[in-house]
Structure formats: C-alpha cells, structure tokens
TIMI-718616 format. One line per field, with one value per atom (N, C-alpha, C): residue number from 1; residue in one letter; atom name; x, y, z. Coordinates in steps of 0.02 Angstrom, whole numbers, plus 50000, padded with zeros to 5 digits. Layout:
N
roba [NUM_...]
panu [a_...]
kedren [CA_...]
X [X_...]
Y [Y_...]
Z [Z_...]
This chain:
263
roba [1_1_1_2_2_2_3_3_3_4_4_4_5_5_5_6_6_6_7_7_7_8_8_8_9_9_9_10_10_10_11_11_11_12_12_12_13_13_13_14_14_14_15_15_15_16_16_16_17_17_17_18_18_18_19_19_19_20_20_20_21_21_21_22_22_22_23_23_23_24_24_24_25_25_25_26_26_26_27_27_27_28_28_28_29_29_29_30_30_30_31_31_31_32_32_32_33_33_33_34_34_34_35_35_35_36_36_36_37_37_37_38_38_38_39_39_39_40_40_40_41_41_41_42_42_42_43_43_43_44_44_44_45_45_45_46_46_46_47_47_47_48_48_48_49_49_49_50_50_50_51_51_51_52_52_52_53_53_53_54_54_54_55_55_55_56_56_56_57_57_57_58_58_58_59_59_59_60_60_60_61_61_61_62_62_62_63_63_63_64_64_64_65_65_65_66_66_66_67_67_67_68_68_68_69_69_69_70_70_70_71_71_71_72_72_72_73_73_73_74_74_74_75_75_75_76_76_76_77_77_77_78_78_78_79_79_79_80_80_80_81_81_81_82_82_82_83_83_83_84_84_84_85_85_85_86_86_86_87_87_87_88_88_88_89_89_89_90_90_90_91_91_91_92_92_92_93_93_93_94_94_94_95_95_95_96_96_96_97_97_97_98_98_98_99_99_99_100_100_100_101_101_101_102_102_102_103_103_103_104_104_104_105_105_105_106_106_106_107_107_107_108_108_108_109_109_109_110_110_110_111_111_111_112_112_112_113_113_113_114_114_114_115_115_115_116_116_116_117_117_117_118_118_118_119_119_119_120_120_120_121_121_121_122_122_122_123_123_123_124_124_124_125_125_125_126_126_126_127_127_127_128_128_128_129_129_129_130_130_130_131_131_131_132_132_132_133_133_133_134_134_134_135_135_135_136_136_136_137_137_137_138_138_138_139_139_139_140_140_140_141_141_141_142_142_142_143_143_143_144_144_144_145_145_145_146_146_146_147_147_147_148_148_148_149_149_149_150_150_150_151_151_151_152_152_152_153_153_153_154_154_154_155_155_155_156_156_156_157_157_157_158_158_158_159_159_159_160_160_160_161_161_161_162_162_162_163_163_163_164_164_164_165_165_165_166_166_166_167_167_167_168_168_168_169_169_169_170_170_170_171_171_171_172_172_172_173_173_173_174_174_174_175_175_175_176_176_176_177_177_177_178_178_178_179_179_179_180_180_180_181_181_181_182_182_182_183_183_183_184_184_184_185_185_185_186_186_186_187_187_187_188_188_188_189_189_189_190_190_190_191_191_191_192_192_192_193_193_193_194_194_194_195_195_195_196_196_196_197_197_197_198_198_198_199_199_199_200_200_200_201_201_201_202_202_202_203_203_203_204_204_204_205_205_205_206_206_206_207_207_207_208_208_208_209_209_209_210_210_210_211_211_211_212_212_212_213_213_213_214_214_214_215_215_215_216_216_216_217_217_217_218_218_218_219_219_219_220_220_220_221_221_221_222_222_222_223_223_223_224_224_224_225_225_225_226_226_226_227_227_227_228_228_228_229_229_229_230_230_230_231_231_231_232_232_232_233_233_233_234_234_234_235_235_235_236_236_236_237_237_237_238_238_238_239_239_239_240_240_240_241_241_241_242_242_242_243_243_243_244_244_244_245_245_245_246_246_246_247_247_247_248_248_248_249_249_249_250_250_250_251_251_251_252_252_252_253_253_253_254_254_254_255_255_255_256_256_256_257_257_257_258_258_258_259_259_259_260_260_260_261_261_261_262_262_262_263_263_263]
panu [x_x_x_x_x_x_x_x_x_x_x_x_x_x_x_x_x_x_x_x_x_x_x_x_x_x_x_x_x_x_x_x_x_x_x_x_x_x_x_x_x_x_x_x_x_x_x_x_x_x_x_x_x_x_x_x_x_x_x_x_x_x_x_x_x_x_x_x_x_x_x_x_x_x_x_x_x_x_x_x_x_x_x_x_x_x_x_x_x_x_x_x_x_x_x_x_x_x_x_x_x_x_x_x_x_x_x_x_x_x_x_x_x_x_x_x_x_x_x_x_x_x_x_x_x_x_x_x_x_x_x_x_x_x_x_x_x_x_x_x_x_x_x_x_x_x_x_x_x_x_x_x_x_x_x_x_x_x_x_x_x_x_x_x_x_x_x_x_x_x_x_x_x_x_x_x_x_x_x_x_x_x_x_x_x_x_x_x_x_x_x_x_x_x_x_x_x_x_x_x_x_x_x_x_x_x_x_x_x_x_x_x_x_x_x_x_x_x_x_x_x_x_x_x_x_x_x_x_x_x_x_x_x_x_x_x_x_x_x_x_x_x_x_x_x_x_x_x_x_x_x_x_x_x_x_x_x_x_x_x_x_x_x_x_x_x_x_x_x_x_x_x_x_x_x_x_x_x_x_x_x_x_x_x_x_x_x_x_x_x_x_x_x_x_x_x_x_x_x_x_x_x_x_x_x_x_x_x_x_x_x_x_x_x_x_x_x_x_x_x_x_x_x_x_x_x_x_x_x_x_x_x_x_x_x_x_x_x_x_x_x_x_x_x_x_x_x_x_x_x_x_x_x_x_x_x_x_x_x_x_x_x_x_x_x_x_x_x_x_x_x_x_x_x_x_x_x_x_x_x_x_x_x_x_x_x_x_x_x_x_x_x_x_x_x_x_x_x_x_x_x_x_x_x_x_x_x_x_x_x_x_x_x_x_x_x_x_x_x_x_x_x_x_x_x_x_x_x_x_x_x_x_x_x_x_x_x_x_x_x_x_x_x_x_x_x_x_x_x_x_x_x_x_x_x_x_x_x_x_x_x_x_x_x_x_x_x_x_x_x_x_x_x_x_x_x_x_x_x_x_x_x_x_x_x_x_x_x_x_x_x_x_x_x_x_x_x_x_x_x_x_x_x_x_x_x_x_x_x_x_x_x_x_x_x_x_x_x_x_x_x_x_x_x_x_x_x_x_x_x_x_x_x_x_x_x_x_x_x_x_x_x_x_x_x_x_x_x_x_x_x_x_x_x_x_x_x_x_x_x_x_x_x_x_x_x_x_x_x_x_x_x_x_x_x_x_x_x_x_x_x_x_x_x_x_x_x_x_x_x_x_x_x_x_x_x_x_x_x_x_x_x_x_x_x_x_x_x_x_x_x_x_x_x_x_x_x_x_x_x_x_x_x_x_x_x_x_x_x_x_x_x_x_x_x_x_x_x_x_x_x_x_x_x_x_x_x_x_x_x_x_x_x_x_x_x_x_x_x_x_x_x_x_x_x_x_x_x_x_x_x_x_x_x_x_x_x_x_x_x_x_x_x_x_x_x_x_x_x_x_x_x_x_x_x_x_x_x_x_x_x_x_x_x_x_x_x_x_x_x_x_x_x_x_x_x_x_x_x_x_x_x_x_x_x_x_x_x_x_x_x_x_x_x_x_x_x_x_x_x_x_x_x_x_x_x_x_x_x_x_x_x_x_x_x_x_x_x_x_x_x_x_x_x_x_x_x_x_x_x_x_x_x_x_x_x_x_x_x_x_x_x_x_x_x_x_x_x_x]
kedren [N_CA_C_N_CA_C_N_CA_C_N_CA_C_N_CA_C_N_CA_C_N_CA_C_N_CA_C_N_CA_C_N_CA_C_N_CA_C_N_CA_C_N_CA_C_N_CA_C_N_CA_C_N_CA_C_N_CA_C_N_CA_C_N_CA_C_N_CA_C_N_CA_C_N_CA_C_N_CA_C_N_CA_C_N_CA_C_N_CA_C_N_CA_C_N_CA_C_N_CA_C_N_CA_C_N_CA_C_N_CA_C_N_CA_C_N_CA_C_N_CA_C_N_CA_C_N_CA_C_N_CA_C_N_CA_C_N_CA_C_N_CA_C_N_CA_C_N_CA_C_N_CA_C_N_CA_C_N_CA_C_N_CA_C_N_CA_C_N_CA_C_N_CA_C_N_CA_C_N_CA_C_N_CA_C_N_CA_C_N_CA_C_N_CA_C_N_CA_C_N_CA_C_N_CA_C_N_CA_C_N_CA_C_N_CA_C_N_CA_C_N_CA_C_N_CA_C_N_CA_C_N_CA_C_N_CA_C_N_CA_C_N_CA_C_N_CA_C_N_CA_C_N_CA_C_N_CA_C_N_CA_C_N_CA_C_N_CA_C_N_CA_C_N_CA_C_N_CA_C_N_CA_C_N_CA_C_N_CA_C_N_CA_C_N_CA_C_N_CA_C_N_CA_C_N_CA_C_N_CA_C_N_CA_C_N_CA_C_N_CA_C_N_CA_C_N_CA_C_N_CA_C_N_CA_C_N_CA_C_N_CA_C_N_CA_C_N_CA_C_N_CA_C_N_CA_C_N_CA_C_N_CA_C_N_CA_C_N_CA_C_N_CA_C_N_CA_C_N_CA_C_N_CA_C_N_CA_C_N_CA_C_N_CA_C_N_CA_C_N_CA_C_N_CA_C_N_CA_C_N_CA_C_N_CA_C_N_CA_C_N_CA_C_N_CA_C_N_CA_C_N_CA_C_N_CA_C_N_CA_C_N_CA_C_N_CA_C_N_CA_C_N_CA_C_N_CA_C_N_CA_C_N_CA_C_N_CA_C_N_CA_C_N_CA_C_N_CA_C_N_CA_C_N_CA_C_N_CA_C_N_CA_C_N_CA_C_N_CA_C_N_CA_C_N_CA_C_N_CA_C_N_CA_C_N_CA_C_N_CA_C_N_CA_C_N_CA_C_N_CA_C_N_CA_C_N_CA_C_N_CA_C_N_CA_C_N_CA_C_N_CA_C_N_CA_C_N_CA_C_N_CA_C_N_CA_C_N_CA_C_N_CA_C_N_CA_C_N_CA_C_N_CA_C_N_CA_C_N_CA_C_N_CA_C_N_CA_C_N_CA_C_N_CA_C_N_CA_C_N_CA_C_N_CA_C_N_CA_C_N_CA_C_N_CA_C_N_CA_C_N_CA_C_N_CA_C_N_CA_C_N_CA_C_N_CA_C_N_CA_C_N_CA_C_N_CA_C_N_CA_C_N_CA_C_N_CA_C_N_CA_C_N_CA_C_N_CA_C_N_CA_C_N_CA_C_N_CA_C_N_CA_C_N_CA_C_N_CA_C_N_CA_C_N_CA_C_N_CA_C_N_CA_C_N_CA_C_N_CA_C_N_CA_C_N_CA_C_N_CA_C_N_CA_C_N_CA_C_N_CA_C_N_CA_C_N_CA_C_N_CA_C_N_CA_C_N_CA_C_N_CA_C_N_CA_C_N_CA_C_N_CA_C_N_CA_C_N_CA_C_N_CA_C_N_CA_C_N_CA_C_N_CA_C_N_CA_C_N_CA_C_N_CA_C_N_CA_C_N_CA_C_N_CA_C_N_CA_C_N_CA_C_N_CA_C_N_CA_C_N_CA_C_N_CA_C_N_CA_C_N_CA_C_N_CA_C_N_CA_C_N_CA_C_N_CA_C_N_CA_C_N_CA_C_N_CA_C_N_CA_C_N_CA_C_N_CA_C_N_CA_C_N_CA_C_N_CA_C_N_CA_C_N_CA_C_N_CA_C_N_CA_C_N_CA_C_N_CA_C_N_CA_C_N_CA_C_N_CA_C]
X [49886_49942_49924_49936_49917_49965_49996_50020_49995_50063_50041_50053_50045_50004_50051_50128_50185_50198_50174_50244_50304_50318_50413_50385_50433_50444_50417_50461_50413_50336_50330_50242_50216_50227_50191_50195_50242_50237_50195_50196_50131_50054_50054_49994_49974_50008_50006_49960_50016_49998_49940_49935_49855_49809_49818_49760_49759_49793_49794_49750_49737_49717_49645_49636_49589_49520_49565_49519_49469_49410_49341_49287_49311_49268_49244_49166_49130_49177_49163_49206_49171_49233_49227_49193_49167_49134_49169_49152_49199_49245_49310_49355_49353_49384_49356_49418_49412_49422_49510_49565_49645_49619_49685_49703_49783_49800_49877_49903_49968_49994_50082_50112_50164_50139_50191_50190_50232_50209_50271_50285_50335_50397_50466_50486_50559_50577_50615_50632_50717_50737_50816_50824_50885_50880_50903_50871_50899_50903_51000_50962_50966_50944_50913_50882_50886_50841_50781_50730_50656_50627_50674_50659_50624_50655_50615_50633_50590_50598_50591_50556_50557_50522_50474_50428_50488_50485_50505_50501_50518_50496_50523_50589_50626_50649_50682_50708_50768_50805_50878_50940_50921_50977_50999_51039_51069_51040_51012_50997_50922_50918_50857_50801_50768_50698_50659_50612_50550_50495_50456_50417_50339_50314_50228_50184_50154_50093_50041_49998_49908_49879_49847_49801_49715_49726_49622_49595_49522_49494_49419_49405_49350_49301_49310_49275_49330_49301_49350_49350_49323_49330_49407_49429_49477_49548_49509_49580_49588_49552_49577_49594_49590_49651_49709_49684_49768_49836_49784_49814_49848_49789_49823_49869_49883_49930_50014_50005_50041_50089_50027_50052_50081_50039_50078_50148_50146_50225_50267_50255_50295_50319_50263_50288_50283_50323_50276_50260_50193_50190_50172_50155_50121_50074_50028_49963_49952_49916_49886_49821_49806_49736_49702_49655_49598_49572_49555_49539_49475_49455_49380_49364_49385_49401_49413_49459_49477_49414_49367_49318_49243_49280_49178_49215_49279_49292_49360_49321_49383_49423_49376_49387_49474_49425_49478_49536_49540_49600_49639_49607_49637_49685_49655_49683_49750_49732_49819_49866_49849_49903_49930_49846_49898_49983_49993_50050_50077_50057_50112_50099_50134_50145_50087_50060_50007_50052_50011_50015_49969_49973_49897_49898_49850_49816_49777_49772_49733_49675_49600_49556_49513_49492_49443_49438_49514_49557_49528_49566_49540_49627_49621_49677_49712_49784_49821_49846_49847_49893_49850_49857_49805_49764_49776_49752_49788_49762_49807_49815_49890_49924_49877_49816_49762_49712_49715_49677_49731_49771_49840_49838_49832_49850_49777_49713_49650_49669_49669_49657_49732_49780_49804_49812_49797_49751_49719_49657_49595_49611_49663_49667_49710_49758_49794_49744_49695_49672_49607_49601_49536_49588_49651_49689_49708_49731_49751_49693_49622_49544_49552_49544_49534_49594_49644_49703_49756_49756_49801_49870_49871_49927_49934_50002_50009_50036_49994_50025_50096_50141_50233_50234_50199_50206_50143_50163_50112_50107_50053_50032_49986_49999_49967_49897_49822_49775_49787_49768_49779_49861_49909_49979_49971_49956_49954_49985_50044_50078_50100_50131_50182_50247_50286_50356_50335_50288_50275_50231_50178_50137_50187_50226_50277_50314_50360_50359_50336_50253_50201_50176_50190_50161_50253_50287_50356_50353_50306_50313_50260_50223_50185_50182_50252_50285_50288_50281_50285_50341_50361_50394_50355_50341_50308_50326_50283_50297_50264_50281_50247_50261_50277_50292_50320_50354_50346_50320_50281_50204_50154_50104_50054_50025_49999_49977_49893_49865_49796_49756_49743_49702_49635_49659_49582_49524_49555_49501_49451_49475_49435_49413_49377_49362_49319_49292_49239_49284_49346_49397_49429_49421_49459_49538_49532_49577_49585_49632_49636_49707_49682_49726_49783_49791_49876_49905_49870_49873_49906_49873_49889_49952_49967_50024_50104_50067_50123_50121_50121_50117_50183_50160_50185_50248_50259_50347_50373_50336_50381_50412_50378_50411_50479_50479_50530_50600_50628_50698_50715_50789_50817_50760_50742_50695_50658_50622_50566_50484_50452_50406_50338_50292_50228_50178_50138_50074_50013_49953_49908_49857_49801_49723_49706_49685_49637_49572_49503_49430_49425_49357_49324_49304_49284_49251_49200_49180_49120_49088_49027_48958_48989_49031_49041_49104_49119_49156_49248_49259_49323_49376_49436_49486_49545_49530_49614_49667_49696_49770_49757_49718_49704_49704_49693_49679_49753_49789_49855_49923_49909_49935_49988_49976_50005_50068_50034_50069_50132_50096_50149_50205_50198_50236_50308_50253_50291_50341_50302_50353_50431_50399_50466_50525_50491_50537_50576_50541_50585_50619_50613_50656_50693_50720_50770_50780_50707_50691_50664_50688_50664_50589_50596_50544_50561_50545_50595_50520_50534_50469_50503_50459_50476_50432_50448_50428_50483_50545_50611_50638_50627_50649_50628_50540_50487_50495_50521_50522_50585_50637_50708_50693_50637_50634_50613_50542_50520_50536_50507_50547_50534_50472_50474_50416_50429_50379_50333]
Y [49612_49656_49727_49799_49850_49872_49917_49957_50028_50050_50147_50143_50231_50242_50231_50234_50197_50168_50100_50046_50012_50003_49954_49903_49890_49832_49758_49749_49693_49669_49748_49756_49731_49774_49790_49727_49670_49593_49583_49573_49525_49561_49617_49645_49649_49631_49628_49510_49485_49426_49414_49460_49456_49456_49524_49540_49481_49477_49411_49341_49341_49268_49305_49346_49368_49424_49476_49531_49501_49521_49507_49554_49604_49663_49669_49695_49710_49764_49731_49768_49836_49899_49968_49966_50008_50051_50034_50059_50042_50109_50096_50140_50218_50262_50331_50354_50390_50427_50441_50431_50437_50518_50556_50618_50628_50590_50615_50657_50685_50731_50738_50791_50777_50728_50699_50654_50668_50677_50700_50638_50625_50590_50594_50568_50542_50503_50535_50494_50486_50496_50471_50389_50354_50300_50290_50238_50215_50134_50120_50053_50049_49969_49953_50007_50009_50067_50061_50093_50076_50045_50017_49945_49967_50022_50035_50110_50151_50221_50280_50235_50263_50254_50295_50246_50253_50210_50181_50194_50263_50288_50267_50231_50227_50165_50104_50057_50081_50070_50099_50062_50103_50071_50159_50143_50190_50174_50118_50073_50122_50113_50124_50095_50094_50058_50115_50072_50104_50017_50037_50016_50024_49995_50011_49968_50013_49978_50008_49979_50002_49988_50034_50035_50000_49951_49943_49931_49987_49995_49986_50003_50011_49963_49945_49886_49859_49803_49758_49788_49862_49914_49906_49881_49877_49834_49793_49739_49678_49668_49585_49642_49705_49734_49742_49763_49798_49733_49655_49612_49589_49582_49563_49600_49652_49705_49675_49676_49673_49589_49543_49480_49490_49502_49509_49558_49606_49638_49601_49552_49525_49591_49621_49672_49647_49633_49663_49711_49700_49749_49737_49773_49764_49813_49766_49806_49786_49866_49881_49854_49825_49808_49823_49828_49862_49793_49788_49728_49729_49800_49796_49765_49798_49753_49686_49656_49603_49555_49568_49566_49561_49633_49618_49576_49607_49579_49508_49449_49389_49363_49357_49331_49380_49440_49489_49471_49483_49488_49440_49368_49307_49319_49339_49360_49397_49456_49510_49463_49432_49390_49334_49313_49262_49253_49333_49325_49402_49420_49489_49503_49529_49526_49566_49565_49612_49637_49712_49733_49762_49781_49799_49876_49907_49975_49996_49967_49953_49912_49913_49878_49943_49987_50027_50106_50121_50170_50230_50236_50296_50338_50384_50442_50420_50401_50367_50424_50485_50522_50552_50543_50551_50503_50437_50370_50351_50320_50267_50225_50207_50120_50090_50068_50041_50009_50060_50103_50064_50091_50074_49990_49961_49895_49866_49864_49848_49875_49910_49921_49885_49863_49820_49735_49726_49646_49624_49666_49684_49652_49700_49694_49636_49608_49561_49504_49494_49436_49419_49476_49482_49473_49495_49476_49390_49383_49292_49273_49300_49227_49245_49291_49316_49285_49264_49261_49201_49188_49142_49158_49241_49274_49309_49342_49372_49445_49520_49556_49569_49607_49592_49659_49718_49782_49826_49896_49943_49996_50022_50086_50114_50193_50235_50258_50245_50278_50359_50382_50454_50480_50428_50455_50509_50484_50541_50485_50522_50469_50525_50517_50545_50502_50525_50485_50423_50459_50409_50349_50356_50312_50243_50294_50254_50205_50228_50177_50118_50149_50120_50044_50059_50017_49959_49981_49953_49882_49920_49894_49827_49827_49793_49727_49759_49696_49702_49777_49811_49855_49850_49888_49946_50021_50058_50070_50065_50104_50134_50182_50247_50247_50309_50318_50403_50408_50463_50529_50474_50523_50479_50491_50455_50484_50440_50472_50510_50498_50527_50493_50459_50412_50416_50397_50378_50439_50494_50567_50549_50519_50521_50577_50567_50626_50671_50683_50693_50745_50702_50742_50803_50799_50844_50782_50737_50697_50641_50671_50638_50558_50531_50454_50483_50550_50587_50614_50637_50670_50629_50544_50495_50454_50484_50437_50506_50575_50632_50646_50609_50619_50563_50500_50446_50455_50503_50505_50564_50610_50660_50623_50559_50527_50475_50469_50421_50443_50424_50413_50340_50343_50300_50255_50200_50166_50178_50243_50270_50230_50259_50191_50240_50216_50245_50240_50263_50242_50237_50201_50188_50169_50142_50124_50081_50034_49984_50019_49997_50012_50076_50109_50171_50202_50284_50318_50354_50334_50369_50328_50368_50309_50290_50320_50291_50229_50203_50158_50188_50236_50265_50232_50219_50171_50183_50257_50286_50253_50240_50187_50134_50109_50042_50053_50102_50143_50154_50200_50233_50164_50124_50067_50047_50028_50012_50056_50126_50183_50191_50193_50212_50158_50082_50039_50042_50058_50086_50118_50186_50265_50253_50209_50192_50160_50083_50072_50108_50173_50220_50238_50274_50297_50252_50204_50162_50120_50136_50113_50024_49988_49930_49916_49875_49879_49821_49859_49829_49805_49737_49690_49731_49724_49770_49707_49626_49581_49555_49551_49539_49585_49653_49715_49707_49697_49718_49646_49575_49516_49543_49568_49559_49619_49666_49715_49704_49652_49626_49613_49664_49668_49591_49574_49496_49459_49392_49352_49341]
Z [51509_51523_51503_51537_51531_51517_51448_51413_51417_51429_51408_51322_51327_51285_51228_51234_51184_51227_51227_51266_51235_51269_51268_51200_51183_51140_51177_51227_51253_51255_51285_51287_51229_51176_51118_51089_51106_51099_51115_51171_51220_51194_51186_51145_51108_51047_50968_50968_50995_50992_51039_51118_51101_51084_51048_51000_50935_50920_50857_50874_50949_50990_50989_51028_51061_51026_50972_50969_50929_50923_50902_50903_50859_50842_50788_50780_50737_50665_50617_50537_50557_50531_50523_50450_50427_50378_50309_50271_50193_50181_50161_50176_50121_50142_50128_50067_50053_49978_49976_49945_49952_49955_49965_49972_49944_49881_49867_49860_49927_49922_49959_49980_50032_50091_50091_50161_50198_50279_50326_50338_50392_50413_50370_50415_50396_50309_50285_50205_50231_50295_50295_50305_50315_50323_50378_50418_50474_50493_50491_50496_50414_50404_50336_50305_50245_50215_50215_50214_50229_50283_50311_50357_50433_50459_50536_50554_50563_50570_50506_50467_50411_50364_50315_50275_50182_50164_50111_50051_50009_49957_49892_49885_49849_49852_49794_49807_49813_49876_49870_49819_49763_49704_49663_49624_49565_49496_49518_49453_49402_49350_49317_49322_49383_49390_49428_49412_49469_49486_49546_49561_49552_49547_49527_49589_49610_49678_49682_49687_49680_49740_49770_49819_49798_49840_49840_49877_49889_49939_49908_49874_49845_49812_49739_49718_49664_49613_49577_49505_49507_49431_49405_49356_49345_49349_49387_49426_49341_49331_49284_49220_49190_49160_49193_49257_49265_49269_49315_49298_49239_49188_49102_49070_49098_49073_49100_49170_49222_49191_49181_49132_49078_49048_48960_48963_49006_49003_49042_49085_49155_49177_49195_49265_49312_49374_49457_49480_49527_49570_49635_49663_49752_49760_49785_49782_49875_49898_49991_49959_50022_50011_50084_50081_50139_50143_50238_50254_50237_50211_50226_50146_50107_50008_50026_50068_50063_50059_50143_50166_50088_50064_50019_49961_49915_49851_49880_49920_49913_49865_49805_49745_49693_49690_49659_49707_49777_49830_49813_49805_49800_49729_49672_49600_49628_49649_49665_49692_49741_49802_49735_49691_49666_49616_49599_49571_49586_49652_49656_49714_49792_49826_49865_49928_49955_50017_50039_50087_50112_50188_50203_50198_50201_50194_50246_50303_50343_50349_50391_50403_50342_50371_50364_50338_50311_50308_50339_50382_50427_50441_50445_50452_50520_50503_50586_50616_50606_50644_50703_50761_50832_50834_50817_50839_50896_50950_50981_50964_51011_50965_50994_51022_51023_50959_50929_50868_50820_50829_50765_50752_50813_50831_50787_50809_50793_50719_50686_50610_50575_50603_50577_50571_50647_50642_50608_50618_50579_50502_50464_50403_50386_50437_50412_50409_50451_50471_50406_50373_50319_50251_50260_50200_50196_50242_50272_50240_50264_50250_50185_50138_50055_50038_50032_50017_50027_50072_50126_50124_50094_50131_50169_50217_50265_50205_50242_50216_50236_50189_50194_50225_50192_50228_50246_50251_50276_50232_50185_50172_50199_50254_50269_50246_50249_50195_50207_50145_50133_50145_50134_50134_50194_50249_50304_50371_50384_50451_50483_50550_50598_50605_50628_50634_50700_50755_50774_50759_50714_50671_50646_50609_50578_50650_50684_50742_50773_50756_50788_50753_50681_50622_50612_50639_50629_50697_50751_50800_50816_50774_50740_50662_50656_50610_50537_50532_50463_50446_50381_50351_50336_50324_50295_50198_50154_50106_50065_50063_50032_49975_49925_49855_49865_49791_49754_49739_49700_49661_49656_49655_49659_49590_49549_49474_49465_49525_49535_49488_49474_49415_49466_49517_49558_49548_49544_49538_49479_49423_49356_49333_49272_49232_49268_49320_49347_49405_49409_49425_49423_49349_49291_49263_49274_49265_49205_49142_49085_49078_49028_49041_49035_49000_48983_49027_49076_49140_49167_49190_49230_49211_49132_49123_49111_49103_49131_49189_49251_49329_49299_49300_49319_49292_49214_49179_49214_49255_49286_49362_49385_49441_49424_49370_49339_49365_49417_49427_49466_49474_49511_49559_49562_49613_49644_49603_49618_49637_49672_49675_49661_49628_49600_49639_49653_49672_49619_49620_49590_49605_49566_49608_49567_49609_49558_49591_49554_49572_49561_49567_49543_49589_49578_49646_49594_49548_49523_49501_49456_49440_49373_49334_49272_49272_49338_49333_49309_49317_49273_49306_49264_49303_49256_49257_49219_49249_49314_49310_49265_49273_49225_49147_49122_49050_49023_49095_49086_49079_49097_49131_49091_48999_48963_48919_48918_48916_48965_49026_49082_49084_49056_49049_48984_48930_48864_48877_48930_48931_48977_49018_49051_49030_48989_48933_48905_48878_48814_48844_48914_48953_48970_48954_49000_49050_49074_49145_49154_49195_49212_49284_49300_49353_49402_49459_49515_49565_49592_49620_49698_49728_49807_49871_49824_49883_49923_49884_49925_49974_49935_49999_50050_50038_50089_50158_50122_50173_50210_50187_50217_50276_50252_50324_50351_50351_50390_50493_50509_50583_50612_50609_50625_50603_50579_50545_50569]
C-alpha cells in the first residue's frame, strides 16, 4: 500500500503493521551525543494529558512528586548503581532505551525492564525533525523490536533523542502507538567533569526542577574515557533533596499504558 508523505490513520495502520511483518534492515550506527535544552512543540493538553498531540512533561497532578527517567544509549557505566539506589529507596523510574544499547548491552536492558518500566529512544538516535514518517516509522520498529529480543518487553512510550521534535514528529510518533515524554530539566550529568560538570551541579539542576509532577531527565552510561556517571553519583542526593523538600515520586508506567493510543 502506498502512503503520502503524512497519511491517514488508516494508512499509517496498514504500514506500521507492515513494517512490523516485513522490515529487515541492516542496524544504524551507535547513537550520538544528548543535546539538553528547550524543546519545541506543544506543552498544552489535548485530549488526555500527554496522551496524543503532545509530548508529556509533567505528571498531571497538584500533588508533590516528581518523576525520574534515564536515557541509555551508550554503554552499562553506571546502571547496577543507579539500580541499587533506585532499590534500596523503592523509587521508580523509566528509563528510553536505544535499540541500538538494547542490541550491544542485552543483559543490562534485561536488568532496567526487570523492575521499572522502558521506553524507546529510538533505533540509532538520530535528530527526527525533517525525517520522513518513513524514517520515523523504521527507527521506531527498529527499536521496539531490539527492546522486545533484550527484554521481552514492549516499549510503553517515546523519547525524542536530543529533546528535538516538531509538532508534527510528535503526531507522527503518536501515530505509531506512542505516547511522547519529555521532561523538565534534564540534570546534564551526561557532560561529566570533562564537561565542566560537578555531582553538585547535577544534583542543583535536578532541586531547581522540583515542582508539582515534574519529570527529570537523566543518563545511565558514560561519554568519556574516565567512565564518569555523575547521575549515578548525584542519584542518592537528588533522592534525599527531594525528600526534604516534601516531594514523593511518581512511577509514569500507569500514565504512560492508559495513553497508550493502541496496544
């Protein structure tokens, strides 16, 4: 069936579950470096909150929580702390995972899924805004189908790499069977010292994002030679500080199933 370049809902059925039967393409590259900063689109609600037309910054409550979710793309620097932390406090969180991580680190992938919810990040993280839903479609297959083998879960939602979308992206990734969600603030841990980036730094990002159902961003794995894995360092702190502040911590796997456009 031939689709333009946004097709109908119908279409994008019959195309999505093709590709799920059919596509069989060679793995993209190992995925490229975050860029945390403003994100365009839409933060209104439409519809369910978060749920379609919109990427998802906030748990929509009044309540004192926030959310915590870690991006991994890279390697397994840091994951069995950030886990043991994550245990010993009974936090949740939700961690994007790259089909292409899924792909080299199975083992670690299998660990995240086993007690906190995944979502995908794409295949190969590459920048979606002037992709085709071609493009859009392949780097999300891609990643669900490398999360499924590492895992034997289905990711629940969608994070953008490099927090870079269009309103139509967003559409695009909705139309495809995702919720989008983004964050806040992102605490920059991933830069490391090499960065200019201290564990105090990573855990005064994370208390200036502290409101109402705020949702964090974070990193498991390293981008330098010394292995640095300030979220993972900051981790226990940033847990403490919220405490003092009042704050609880809100799991974002119930939100993320109930938006679920379709199973």
């Amino acid at each position: 069936m031939s689709c333009p370049r946004r097709p109908s809902w119908p279409c994008r059925w019959t195309t999505v579950a093709a590709a799920a039967l059919l596509l069989a393409v060679a793995a993209p590259g190992a995925a490229g470096e975050p860029v945390p900063g403003s994100v365009p689109g839409s933060d209104s609600v439409s519809g369910r909150p978060g749920c379609t037309g919109t990427a998802l910054r906030r748990v929509p409550t009044d309540r004192k929580v926030i959310a915590l979710t870690f991006n991994a793309a890279w390697n397994e620097d840091g994951i069995a702390r950030v886990l043991a932390v994550l245990r010993k406090e009974r936090v949740s969180a939700m961690f994007f995972l790259t089909g292409d991580f899924a792909d080299r680190h199975p083992r670690a992938a299998r660990a995240l899924a086993a007690r906190h919810p995944v979502g995908s990040h794409s295949y190969s993280h590459p920048r979606f805004p002037g992709l085709s839903f071609r493009e859009e479609r392949r780097e999300a297959v891609l990643a669900a189908r490398a999360i499924r083998r590492a895992t034997g879960r289905t990711p629940v939602a969608f994070r953008f790499p490099y927090g870079e979308f269009t309103e139509q992206n967003v559409r695009d990734v909705n139309a495809l069977g995702y919720p989008v969600v983004e964050w806040v603030d992102d605490t920059a841990g991933w830069r490391g010292p090499d960065g200019g980036v201290t564990v105090d730094m990573v855990v005064g990002r994370a208390e200036r994002a502290f409101s109402p159902g705020a949702i964090i961003q974070m990193h498991v794995g390293s981008t330098d030679a010394r292995h640095s894995v300030l979220d993972a360092d900051a981790l226990p702190r940033i847990i403490a500080a919220a405490r003092a502040h009042g704050y609880g911590f809100a799991g974002l796997g119930r939100l993320v199933r109930r938006c679920r456009v379709r199973d």
